[in-house]
PQR file with spaces between the fields and no chain letter, atoms N, CA, C, O and H, PARSE charges and radii, in Angstrom:
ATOM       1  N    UNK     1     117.669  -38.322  122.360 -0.4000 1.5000
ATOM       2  CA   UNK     1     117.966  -39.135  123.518 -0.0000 2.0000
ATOM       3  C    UNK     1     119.355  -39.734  123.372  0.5500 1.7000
ATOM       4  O    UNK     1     119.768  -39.856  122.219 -0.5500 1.4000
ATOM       5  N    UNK     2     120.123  -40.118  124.354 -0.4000 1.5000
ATOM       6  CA   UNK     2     120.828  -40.738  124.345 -0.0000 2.0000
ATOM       7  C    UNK     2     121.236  -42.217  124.119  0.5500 1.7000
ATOM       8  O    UNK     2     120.448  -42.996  123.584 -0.5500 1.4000
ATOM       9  H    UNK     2     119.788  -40.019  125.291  0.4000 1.0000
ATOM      10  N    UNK     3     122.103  -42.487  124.407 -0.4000 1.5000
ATOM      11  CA   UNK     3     122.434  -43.981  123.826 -0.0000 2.0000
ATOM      12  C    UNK     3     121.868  -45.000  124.762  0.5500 1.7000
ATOM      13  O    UNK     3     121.403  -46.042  124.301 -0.5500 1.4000
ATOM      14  H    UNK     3     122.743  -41.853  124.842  0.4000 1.0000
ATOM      15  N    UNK     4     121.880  -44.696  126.436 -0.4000 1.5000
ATOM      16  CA   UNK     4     121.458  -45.814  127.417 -0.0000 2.0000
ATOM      17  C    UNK     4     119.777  -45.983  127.367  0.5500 1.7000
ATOM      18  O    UNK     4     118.982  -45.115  127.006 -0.5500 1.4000
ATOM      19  H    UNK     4     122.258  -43.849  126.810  0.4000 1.0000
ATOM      20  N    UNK     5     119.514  -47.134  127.758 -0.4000 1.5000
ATOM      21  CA   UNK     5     118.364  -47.802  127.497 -0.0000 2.0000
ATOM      22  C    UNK     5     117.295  -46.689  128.536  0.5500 1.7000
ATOM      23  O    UNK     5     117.292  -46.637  129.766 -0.5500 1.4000
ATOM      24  H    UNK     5     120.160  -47.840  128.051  0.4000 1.0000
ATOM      25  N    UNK     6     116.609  -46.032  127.750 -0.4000 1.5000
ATOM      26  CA   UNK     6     115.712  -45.139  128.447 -0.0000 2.0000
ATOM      27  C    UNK     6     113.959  -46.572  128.592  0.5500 1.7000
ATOM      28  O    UNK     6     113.491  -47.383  127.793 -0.5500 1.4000
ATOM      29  H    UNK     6     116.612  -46.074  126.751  0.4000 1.0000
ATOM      30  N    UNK     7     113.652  -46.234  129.762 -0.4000 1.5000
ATOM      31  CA   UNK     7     112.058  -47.247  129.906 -0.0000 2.0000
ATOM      32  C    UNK     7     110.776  -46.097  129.308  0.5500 1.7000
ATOM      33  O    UNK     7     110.594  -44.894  129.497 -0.5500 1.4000
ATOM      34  H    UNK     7     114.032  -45.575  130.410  0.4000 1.0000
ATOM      35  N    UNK     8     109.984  -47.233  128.452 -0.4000 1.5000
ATOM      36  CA   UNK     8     109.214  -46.524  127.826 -0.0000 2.0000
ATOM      37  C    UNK     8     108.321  -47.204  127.487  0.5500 1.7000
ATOM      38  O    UNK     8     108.516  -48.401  127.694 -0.5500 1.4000
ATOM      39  H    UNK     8     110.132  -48.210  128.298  0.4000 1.0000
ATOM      40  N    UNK     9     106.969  -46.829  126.837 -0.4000 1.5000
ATOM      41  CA   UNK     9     105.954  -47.275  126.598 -0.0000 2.0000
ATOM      42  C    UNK     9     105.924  -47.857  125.201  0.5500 1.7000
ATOM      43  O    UNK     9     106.898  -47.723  124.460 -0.5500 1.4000
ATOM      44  H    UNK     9     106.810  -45.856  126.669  0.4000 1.0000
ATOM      45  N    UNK    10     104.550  -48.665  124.724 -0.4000 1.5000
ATOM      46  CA   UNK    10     104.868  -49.047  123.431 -0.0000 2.0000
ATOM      47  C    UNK    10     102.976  -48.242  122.655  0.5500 1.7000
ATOM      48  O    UNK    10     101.918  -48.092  123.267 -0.5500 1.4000
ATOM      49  H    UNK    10     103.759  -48.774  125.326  0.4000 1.0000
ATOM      50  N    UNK    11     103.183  -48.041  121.728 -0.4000 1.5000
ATOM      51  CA   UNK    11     101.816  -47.434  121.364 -0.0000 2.0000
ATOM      52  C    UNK    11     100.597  -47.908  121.900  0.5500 1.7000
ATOM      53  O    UNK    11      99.681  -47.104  122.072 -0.5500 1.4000
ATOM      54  H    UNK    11     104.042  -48.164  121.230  0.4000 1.0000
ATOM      55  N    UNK    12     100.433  -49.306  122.236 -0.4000 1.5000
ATOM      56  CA   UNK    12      99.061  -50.142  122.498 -0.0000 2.0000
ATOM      57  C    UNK    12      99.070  -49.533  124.214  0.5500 1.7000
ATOM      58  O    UNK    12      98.021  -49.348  124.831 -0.5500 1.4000
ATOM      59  H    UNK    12     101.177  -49.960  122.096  0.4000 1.0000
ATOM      60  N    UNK    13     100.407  -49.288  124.789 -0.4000 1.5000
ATOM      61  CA   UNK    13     100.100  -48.850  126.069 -0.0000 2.0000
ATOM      62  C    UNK    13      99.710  -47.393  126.257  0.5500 1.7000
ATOM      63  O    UNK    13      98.729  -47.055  126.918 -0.5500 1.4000
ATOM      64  H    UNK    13     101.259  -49.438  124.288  0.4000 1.0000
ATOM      65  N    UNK    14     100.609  -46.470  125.583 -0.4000 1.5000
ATOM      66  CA   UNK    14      99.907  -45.401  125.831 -0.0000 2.0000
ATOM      67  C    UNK    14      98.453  -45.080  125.339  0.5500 1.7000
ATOM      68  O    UNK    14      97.701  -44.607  126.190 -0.5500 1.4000
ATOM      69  H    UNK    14     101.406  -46.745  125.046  0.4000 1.0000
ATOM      70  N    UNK    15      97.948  -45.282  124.044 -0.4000 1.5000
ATOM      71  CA   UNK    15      96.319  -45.264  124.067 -0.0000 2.0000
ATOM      72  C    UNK    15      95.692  -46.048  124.888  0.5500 1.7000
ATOM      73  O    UNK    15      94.575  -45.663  125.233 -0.5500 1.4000
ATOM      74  H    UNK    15      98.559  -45.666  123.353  0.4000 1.0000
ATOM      75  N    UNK    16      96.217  -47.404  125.466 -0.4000 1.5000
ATOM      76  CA   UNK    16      95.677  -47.288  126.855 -0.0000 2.0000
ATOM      77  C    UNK    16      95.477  -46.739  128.514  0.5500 1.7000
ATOM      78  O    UNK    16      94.657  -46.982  129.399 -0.5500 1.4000
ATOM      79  H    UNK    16      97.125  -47.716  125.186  0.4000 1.0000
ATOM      80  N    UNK    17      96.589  -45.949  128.408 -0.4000 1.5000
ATOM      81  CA   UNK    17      96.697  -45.195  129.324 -0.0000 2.0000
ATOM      82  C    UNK    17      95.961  -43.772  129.176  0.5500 1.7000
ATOM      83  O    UNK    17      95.474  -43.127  130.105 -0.5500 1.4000
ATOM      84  H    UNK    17      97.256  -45.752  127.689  0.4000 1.0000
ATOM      85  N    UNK    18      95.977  -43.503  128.150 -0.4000 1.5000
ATOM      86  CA   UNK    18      95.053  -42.328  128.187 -0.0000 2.0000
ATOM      87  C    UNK    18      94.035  -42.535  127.094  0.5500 1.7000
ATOM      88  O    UNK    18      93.818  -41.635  126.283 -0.5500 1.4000
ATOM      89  H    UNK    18      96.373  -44.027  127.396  0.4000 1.0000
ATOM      90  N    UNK    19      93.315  -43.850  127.037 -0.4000 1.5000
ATOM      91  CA   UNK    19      91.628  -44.343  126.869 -0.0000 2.0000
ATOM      92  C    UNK    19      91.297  -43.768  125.165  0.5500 1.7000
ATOM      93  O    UNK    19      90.228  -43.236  124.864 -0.5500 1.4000
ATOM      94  H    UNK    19      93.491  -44.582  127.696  0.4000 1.0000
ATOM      95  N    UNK    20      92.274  -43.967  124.315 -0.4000 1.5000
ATOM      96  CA   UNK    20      92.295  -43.372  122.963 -0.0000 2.0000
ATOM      97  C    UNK    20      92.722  -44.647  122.285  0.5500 1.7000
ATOM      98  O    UNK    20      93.229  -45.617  122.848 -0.5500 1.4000
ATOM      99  H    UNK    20      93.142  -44.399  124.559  0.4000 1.0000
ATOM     100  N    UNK    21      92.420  -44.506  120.850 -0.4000 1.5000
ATOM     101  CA   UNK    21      92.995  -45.893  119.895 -0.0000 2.0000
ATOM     102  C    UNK    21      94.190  -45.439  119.586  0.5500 1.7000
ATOM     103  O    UNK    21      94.580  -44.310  119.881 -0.5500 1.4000
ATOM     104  H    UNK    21      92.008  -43.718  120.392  0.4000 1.0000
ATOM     105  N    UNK    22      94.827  -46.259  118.992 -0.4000 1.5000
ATOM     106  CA   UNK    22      96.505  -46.835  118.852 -0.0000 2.0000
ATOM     107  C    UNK    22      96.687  -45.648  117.901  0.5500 1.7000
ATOM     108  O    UNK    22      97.569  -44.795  118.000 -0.5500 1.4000
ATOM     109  H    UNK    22      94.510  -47.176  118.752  0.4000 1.0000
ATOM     110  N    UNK    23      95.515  -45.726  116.755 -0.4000 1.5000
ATOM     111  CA   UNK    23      95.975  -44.643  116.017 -0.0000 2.0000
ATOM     112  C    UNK    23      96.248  -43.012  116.352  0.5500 1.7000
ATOM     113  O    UNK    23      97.108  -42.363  115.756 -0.5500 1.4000
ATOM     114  H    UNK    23      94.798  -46.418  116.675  0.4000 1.0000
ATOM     115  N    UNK    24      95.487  -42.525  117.269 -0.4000 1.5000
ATOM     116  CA   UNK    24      95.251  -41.708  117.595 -0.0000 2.0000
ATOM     117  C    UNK    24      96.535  -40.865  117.966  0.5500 1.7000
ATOM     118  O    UNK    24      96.845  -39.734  117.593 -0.5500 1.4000
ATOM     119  H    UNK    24      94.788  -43.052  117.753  0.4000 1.0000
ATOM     120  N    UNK    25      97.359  -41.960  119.019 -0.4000 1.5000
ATOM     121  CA   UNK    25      98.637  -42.030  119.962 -0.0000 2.0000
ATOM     122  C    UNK    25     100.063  -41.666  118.678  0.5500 1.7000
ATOM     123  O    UNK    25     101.030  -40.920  118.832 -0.5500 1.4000
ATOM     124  H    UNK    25      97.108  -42.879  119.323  0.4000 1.0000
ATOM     125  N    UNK    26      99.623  -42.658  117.261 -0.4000 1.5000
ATOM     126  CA   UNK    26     100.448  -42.473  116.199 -0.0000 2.0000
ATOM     127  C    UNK    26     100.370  -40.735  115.892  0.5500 1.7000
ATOM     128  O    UNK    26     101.401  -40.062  115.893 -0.5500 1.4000
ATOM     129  H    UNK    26      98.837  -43.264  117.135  0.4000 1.0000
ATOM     130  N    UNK    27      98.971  -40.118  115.628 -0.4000 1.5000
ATOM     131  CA   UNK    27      99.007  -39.245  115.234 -0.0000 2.0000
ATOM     132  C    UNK    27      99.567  -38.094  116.109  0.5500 1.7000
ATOM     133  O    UNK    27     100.113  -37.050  115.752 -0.5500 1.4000
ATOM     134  H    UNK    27      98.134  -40.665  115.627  0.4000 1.0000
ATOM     135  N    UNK    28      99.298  -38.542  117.296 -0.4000 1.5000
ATOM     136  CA   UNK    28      99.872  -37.054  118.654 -0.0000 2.0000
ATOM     137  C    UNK    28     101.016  -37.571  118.174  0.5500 1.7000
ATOM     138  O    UNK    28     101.247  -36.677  117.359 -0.5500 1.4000
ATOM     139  H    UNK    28      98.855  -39.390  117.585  0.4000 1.0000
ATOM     140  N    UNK    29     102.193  -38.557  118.008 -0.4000 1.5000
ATOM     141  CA   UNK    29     103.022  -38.686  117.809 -0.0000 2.0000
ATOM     142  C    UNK    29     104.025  -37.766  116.661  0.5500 1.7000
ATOM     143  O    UNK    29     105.083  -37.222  116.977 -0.5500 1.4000
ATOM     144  H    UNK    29     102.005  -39.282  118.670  0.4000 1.0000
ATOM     145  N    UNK    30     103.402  -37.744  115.254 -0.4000 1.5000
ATOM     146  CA   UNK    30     103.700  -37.186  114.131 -0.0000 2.0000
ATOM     147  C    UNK    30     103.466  -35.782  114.313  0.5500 1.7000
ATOM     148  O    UNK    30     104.209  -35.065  113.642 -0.5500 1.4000
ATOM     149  H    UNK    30     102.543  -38.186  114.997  0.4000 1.0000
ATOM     150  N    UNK    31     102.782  -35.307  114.911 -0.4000 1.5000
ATOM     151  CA   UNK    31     102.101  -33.714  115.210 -0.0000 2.0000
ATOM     152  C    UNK    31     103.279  -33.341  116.041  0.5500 1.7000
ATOM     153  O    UNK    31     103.578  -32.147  116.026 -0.5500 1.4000
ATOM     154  H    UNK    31     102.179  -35.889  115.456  0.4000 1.0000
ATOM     155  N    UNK    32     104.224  -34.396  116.988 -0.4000 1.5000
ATOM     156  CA   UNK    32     104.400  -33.310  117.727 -0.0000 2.0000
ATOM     157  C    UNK    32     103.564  -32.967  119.739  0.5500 1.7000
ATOM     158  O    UNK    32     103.948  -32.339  120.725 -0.5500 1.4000
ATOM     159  H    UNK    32     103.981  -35.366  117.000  0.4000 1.0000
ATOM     160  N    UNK    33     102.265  -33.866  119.382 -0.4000 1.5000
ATOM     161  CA   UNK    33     101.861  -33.147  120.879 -0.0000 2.0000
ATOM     162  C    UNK    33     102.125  -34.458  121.784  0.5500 1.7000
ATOM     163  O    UNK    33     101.418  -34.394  122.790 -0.5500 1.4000
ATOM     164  H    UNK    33     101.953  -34.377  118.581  0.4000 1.0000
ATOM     165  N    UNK    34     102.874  -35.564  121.753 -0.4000 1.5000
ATOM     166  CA   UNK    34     102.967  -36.225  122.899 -0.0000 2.0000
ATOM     167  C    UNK    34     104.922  -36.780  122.177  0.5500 1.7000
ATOM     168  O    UNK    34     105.138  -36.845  120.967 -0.5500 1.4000
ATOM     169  H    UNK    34     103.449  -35.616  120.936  0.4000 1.0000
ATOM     170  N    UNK    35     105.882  -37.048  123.108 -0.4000 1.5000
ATOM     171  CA   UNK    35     107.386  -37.242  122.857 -0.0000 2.0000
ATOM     172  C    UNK    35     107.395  -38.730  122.452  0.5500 1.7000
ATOM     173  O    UNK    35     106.534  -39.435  122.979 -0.5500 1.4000
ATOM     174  H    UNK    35     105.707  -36.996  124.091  0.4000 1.0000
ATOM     175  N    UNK    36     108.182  -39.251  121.657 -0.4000 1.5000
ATOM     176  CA   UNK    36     108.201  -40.362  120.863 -0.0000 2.0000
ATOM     177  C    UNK    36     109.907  -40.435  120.168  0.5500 1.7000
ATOM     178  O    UNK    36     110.594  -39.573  119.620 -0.5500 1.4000
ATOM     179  H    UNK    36     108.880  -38.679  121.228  0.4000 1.0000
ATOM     180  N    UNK    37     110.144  -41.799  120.477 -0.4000 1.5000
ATOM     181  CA   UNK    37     111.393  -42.117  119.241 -0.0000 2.0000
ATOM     182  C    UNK    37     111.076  -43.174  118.225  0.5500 1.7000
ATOM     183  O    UNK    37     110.678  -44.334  118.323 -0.5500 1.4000
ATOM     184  H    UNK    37     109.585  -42.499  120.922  0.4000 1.0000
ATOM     185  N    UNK    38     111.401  -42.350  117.162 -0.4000 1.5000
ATOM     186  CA   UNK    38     110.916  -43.467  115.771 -0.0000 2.0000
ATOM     187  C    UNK    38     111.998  -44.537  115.655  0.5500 1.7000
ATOM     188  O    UNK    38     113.178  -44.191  115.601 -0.5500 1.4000
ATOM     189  H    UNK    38     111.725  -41.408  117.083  0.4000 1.0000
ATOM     190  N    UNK    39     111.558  -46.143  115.604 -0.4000 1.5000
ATOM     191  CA   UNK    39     112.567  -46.992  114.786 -0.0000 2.0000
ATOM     192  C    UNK    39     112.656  -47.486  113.979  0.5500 1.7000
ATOM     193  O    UNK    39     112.667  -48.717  113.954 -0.5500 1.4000
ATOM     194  H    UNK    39     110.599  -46.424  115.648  0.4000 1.0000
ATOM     195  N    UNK    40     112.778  -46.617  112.788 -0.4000 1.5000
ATOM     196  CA   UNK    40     112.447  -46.768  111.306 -0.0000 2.0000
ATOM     197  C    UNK    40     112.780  -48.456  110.608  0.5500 1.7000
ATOM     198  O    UNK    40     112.021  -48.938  109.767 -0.5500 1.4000
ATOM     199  H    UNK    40     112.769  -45.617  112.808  0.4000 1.0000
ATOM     200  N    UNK    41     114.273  -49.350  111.229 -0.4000 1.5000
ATOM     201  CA   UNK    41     114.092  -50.372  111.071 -0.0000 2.0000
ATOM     202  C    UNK    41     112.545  -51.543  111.687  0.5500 1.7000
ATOM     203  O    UNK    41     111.917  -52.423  111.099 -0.5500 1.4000
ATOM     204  H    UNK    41     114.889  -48.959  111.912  0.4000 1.0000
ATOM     205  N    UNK    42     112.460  -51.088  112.794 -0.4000 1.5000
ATOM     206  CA   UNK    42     111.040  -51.822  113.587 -0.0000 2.0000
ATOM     207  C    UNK    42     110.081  -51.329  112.782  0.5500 1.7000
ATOM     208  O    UNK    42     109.272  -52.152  112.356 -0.5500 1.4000
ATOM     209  H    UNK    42     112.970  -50.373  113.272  0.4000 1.0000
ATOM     210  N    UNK    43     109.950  -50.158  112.447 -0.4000 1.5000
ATOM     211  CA   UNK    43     108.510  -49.439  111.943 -0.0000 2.0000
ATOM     212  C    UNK    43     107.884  -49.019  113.334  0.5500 1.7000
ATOM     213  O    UNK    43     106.700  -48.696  113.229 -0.5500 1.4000
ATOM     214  H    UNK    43     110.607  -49.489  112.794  0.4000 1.0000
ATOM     215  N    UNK    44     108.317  -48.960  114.397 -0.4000 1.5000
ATOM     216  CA   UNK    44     107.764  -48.748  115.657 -0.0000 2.0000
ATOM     217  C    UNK    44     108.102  -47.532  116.148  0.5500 1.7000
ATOM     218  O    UNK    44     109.042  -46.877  115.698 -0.5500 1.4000
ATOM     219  H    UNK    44     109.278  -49.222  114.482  0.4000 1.0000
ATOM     220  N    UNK    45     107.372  -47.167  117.080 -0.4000 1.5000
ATOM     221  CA   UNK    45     107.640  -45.905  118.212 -0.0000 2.0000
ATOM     222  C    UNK    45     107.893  -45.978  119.436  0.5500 1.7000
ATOM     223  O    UNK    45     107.095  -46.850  119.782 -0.5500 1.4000
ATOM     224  H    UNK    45     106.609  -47.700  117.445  0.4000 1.0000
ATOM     225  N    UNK    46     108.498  -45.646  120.435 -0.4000 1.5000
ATOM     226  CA   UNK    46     108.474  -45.714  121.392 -0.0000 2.0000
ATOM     227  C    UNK    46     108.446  -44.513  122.430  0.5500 1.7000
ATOM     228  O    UNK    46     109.008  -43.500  122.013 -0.5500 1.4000
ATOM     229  H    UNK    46     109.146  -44.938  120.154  0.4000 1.0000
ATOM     230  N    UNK    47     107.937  -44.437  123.611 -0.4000 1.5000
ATOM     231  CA   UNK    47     107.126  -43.467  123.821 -0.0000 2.0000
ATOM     232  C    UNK    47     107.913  -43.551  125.313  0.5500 1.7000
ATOM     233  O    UNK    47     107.818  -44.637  125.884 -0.5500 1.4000
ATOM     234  H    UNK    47     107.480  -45.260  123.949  0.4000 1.0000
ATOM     235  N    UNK    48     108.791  -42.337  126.081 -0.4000 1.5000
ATOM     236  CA   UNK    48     109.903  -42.272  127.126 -0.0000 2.0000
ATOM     237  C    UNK    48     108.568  -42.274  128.441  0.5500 1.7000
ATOM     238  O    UNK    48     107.687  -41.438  128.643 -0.5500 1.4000
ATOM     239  H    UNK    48     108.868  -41.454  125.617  0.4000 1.0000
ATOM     240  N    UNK    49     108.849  -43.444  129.095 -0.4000 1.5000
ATOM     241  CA   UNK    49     107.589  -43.492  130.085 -0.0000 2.0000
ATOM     242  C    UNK    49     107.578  -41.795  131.215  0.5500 1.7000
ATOM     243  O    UNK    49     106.558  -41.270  131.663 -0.5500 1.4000
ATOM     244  H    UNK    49     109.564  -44.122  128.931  0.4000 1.0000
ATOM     245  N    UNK    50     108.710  -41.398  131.368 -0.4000 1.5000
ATOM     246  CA   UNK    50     108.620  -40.417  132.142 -0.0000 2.0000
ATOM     247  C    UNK    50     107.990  -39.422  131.468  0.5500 1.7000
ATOM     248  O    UNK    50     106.880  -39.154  131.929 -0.5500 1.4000
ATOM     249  H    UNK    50     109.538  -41.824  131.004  0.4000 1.0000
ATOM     250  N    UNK    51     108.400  -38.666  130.348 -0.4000 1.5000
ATOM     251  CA   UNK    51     107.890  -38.073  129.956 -0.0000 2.0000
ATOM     252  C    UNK    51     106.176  -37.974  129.888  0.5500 1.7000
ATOM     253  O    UNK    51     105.339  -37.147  130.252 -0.5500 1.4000
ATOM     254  H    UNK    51     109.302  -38.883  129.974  0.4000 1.0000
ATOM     255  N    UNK    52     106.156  -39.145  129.288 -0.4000 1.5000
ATOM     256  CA   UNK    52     104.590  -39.505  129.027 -0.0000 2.0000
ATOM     257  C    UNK    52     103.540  -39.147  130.104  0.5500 1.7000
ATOM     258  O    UNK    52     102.475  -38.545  129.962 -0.5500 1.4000
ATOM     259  H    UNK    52     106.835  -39.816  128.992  0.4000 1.0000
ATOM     260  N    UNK    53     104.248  -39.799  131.494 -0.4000 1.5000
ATOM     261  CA   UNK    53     103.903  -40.331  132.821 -0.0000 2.0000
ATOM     262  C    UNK    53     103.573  -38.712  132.947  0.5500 1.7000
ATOM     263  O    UNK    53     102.357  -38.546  133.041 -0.5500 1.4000
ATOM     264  H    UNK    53     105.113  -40.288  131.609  0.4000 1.0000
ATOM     265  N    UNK    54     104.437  -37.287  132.978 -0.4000 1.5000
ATOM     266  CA   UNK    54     104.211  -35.830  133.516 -0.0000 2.0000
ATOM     267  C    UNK    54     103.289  -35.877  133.120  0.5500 1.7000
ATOM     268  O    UNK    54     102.325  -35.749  133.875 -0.5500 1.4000
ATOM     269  H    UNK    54     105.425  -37.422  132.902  0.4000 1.0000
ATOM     270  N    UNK    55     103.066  -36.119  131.507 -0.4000 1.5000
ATOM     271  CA   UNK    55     101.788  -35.591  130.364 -0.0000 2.0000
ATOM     272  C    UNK    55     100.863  -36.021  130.553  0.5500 1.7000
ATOM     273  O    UNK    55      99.851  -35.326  130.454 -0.5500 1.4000
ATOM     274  H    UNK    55     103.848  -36.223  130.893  0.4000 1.0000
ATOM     275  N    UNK    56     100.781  -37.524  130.956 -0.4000 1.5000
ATOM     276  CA   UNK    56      99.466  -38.068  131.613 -0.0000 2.0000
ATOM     277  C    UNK    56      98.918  -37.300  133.058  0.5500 1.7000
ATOM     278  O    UNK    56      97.728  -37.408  133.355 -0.5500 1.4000
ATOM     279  H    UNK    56     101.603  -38.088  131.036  0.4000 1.0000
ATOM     280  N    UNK    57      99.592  -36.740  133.689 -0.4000 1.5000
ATOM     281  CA   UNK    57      99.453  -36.553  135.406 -0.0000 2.0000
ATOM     282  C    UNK    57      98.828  -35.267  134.794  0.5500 1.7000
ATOM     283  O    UNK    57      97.672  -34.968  135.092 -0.5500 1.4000
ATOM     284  H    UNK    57     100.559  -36.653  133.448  0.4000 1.0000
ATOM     285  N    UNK    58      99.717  -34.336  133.765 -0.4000 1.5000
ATOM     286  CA   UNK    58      99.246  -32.838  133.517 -0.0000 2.0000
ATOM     287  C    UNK    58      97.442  -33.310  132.741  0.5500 1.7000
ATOM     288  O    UNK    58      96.487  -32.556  132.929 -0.5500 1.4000
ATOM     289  H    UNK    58     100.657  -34.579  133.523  0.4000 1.0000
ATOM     290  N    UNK    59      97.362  -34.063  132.269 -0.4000 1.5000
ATOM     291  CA   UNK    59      95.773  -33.682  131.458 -0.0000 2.0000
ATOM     292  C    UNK    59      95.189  -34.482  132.388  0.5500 1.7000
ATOM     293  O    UNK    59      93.972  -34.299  132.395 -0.5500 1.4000
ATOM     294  H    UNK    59      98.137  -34.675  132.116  0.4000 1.0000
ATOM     295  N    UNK    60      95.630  -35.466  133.342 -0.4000 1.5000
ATOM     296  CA   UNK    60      94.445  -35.914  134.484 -0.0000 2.0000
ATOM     297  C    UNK    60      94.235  -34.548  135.355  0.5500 1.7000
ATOM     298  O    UNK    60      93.143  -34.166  135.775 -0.5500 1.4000
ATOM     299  H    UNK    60      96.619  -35.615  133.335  0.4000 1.0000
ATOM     300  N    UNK    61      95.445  -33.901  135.541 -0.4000 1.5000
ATOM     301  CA   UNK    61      95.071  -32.574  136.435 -0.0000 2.0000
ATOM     302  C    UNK    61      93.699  -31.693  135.961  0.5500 1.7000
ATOM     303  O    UNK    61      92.567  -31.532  136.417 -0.5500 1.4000
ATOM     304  H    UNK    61      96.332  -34.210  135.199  0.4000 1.0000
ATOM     305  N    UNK    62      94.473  -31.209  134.757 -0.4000 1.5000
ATOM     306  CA   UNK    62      93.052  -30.219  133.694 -0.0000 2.0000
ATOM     307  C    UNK    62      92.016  -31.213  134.090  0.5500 1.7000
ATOM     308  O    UNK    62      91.262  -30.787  134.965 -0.5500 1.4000
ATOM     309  H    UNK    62      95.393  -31.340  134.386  0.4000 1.0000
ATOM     310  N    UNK    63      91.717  -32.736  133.574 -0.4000 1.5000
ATOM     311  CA   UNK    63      90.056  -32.679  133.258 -0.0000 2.0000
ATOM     312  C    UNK    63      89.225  -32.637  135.169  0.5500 1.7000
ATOM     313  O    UNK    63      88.040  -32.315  135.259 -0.5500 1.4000
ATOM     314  H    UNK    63      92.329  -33.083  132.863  0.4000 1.0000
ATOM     315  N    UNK    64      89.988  -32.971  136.388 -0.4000 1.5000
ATOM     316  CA   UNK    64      89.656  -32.957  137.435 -0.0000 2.0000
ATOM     317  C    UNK    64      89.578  -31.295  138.100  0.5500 1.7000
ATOM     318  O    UNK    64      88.957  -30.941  139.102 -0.5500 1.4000
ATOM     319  H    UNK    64      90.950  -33.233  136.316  0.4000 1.0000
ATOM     320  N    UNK    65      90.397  -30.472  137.206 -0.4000 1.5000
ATOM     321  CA   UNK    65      90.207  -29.534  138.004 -0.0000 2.0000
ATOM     322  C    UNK    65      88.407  -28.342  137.601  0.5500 1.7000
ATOM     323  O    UNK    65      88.121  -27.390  138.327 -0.5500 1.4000
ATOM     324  H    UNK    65      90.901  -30.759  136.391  0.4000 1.0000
């Protein structure tokens, strides 16, 4: 990502947004299956709401269809 302030989620929101524990969100994180920037000073992640926002819309699609 770039340098300007991208809006984004924080871990407690996305496992709430898609109904999973905090840890869970860590682990899609490390794997690879959901987009994340590490801030190794914070110890935190942060999670690019758009991105997230497609990924959420794409697996509400699958489980409704």
């Amino acid at each position: 990502m770039d340098d300007e302030e991208v809006e984004s989620y924080t871990s407690d929101e996305v496992a709430e947004l898609f109904s999973v524990n905090r840890a869970t969100v860590s682990r899609w994180a490390r794997t690879g299956r959901i987009p994340s920037v590490k801030y190794p000073a914070r110890r935190r992640r942060a999670f690019p709401k758009r991105e997230v926002d497609e990924l959420w819309a794409r697996s509400y699609q699958a489980r409704t269809a």
